[in-house]
N, C-alpha and C positions, 0 to 999 in steps of 0.2 A: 579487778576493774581495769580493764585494756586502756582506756582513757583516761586516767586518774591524771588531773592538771590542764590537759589539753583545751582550750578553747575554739570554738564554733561560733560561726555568724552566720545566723539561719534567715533568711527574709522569709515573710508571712507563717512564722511560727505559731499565729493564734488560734489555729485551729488546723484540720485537714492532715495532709501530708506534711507539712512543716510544723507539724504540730508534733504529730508522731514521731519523725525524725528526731526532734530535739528531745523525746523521752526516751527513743532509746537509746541515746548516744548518752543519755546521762545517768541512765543503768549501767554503764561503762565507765561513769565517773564524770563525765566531763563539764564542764561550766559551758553555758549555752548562753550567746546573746538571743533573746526573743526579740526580731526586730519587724515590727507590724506596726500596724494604725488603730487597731482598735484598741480602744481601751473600756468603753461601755460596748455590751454584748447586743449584736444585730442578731434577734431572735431568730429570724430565717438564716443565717449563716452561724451563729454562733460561737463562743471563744473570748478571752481578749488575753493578751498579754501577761497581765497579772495573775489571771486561772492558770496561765500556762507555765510561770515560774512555781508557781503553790505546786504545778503536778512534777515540776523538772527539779525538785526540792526532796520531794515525796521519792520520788525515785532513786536517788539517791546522786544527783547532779547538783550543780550551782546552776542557777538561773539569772539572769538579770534583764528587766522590762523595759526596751526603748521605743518608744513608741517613734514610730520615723515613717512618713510617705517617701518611696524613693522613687520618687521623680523627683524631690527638693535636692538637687547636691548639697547646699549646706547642711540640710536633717540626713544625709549620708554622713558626714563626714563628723556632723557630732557624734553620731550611735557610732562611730567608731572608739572615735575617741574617750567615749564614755566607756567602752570594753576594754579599749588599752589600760585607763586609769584602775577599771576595778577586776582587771583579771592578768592585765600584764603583757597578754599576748596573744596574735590572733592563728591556730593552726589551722582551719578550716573554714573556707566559704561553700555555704549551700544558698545556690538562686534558687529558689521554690516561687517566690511572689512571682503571682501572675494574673493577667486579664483576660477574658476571653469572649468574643463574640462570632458566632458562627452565621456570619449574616451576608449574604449575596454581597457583590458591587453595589449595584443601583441603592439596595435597604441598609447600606453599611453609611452611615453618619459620620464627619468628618471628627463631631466630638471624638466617638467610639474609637474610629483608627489611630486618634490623636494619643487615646487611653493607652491601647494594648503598647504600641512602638514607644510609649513614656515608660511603662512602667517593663515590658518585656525583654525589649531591647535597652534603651537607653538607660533605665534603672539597673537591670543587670548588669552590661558595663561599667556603670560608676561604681555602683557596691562593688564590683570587683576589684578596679581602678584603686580605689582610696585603702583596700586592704593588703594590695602588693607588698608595700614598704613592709609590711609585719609580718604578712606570710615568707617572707626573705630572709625571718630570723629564727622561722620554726624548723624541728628538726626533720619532719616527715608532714609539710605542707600539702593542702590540694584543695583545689575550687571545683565543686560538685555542681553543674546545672540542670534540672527539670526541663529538658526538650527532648526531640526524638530525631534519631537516625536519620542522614541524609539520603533523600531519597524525591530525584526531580520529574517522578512518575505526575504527569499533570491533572490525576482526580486528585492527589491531594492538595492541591492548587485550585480546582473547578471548585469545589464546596465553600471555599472562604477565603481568599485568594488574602483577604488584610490579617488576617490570623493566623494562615499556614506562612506567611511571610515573616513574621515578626519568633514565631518558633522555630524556623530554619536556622532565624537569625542567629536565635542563643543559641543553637549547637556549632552555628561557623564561630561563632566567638569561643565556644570551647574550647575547638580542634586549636584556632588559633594562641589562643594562651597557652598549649600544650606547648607550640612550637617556639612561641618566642620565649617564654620563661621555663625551656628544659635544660638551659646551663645554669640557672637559679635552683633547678631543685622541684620547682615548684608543679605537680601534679595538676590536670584541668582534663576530666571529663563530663559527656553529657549523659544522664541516665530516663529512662520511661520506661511505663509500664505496658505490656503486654495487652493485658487488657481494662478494661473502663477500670475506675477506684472512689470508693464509696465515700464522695465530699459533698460538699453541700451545694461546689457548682454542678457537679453533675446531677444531685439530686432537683434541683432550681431551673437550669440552664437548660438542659440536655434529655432529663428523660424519666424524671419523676421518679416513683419508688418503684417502677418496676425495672427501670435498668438498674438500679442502686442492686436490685437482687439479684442481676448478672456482673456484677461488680466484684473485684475482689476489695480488701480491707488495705489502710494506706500501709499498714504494718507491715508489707510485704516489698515497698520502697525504702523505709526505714531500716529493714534487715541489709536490703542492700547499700543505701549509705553505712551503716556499722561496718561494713565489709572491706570498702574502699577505703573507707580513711585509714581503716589499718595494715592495708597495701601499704611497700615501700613507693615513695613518691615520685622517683626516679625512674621505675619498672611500671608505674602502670597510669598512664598516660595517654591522649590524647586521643580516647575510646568514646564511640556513641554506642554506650550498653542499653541492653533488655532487662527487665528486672529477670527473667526467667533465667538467663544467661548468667549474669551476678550468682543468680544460689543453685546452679547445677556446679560451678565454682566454688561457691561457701560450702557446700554436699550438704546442701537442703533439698530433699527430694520430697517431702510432703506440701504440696501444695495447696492441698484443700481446707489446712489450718485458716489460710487466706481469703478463703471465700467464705461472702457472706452468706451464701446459699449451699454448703458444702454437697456434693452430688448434682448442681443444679447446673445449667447451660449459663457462658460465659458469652461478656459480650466484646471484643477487640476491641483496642483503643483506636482513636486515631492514628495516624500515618505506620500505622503495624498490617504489612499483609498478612 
């Protein structure tokens, strides 16, 4: 168990992609903060907190349920502090929590843009922010975020200009933690998938069950956060990775474990030519 001790601060671990992440890092051993909002299950999305420690238990991980909106900086800084008390230490931050509306200017709502830049930027930031102090005392630290490769091609700006802003964002804030905290040690990349992954906002949001069938499975980001955290922290840094890229690396060359349509036509993610 490559992670035996290690602790992780996963935001929107209740389900999806931070969901998966946080189990298979605890097949690894490691003690996961589950740090989300739900705590009662929203049947169209599904998850909460508490399911998600029962499975990061099961697995053979320690789990702990903090239930924290991070747009509140103070419900940041207690789910910290609630990890520090019951696990000691924090070795890795994953941004996964995210919002997303792919909605023109003119149909974009100022609630809406007010959501995504709270909770995509601004929350990523502070979760990050309040975890420094801790990640400065691990031995092989790093801050993992869910955005995509920079790239100022202006169709990925024409489609959603308040959304593709807000995910540039978190990968400039990647790059940047790379640079300022690489005499601390401290590891800061940005990682995405290739193509579409089978969550419930895609299944809701984006494209119903039949792109979920050109989807692959979120297990296939989770492979590649397992990958990175166990890079030395110092060597691998301040990368906006491909998941594909990640496990031609890890020398995972079966891909099609990944899909939920094995044999079936895939469908690109966002800002992935």
């Amino acid at each position: 168990m490559q992670l035996a001790g290690k602790t992780y601060f996963i935001t929107g671990a209740s389900r999806g992609i931070g969901k998966a992440i946080a189990l298979r890092l605890a097949k690894e051993g490691a003690n996961i903060a589950v740090v989300a909002k739900s705590v009662v299950e929203d049947p169209r999305l599904g998850g909460t907190i508490q399911g998600s420690v029962e499975e990061i238990n099961a697995a053979g991980g320690k789990g702990l349920a903090i239930q924290c909106d991070i747009r509140d900086e103070e419900q940041i800084i207690r789910a910290v502090q609630q990890t520090i008390s019951i696990f000691g230490g924090i070795d890795g931050v994953i941004n996964n929590a995210s919002a997303i509306s792919l909605s023109k200017t003119e149909q974009t709502e100022a609630k809406r843009f007010d959501l995504m830049h709270s909770i995509n930027v601004r929350g990523t930031f502070l979760v990050t922010k309040h975890c420094i102090p801790f990640l400065k005392k691990s031995s092989n630290p790093h801050i993992i975020t869910l955005s995509p490769p920079l790239d100022m091609d202006p169709k990925w700006f024409g489609f959603s200009v308040a959304y593709s802003l807000t995910k540039f964002n978190m990968s400039m804030m990647a790059i940047g933690w790379a640079d300022e905290f690489k005499d601390a040690g401290i590891a800061a990349n940005a990682l995405w998938p290739v193509t579409t992954i089978a969550t419930a906002a895609v299944k809701n949001l984006l494209g119903g069950d039949m792109l979920i069938n050109m989807s692959r499975k979120p297990e296939i980001l989770a492979d590649c956060v397992n990958w990175i955290v166990q890079q030395p922290a110092k060597e691998c840094t301040g990368n906006t990775f491909l998941d594909e890229e990640i496990l031609a690396k890890a020398g995972i060359t079966d891909l099609e474990q990944y899909a939920v349509t094995p044999g079936g036509k895939l469908q690109k993610d966002l800002f992935v030519k």
